[in-house]
C-alpha positions, 0 to 999 in steps of 0.5 A: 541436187545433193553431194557428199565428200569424203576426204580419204588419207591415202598412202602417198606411194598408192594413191595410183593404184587408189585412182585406177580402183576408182575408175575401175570399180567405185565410179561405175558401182556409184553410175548404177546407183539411183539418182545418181548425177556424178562423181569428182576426185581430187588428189594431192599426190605429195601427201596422199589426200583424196577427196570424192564428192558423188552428186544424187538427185535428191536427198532421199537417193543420197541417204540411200548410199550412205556411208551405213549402205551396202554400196558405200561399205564395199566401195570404201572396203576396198581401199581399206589396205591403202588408208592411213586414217579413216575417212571422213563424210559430210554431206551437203545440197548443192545450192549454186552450180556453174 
């Protein structure tokens, strides 16, 4: 298995709004990807801090949604009013899973 974090700044007073667009829209856009395995967020409220980690199948459906894809650049787009900086990606293979 395969994931990929994205640590996303957000306004400390929108990261509400930031997690109903995620339930809303980024999560089930992700779900309808191929080789799609699940989704986390975590959220520091008290200053804004986001980090998304989606997990794919294997490396191949990964790449396919990178941050260069159609579905990644509207994903992100969409919280682009909520951003203090530019998000950051790393990806990584999943090695041990509990």
């Amino acid at each position: 298995m395969y994931a990929r974090v994205t640590t996303t700044p957000i306004s400390a007073y929108r990261v509400d709004e930031a997690i109903q667009l995620a339930q809303e829209t980024t999560m089930p856009a992700a779900r309808s990807q191929p080789g799609f395995q699940g989704y986390l967020m975590l959220v520091d409220k008290s200053n804004g801090m986001a980090i998304t980690i989606t997990f794919w199948q294997d490396e191949k459906d990964r790449e396919m949604t990178s941050p260069s894809s159609t579905y990644y650049k509207d994903s992100i787009s969409k919280l682009v009013p909520m951003l203090t900086a530019a998000p950051s990606v790393e990806d990584y293979e999943v090695v041990l899973q509990v």
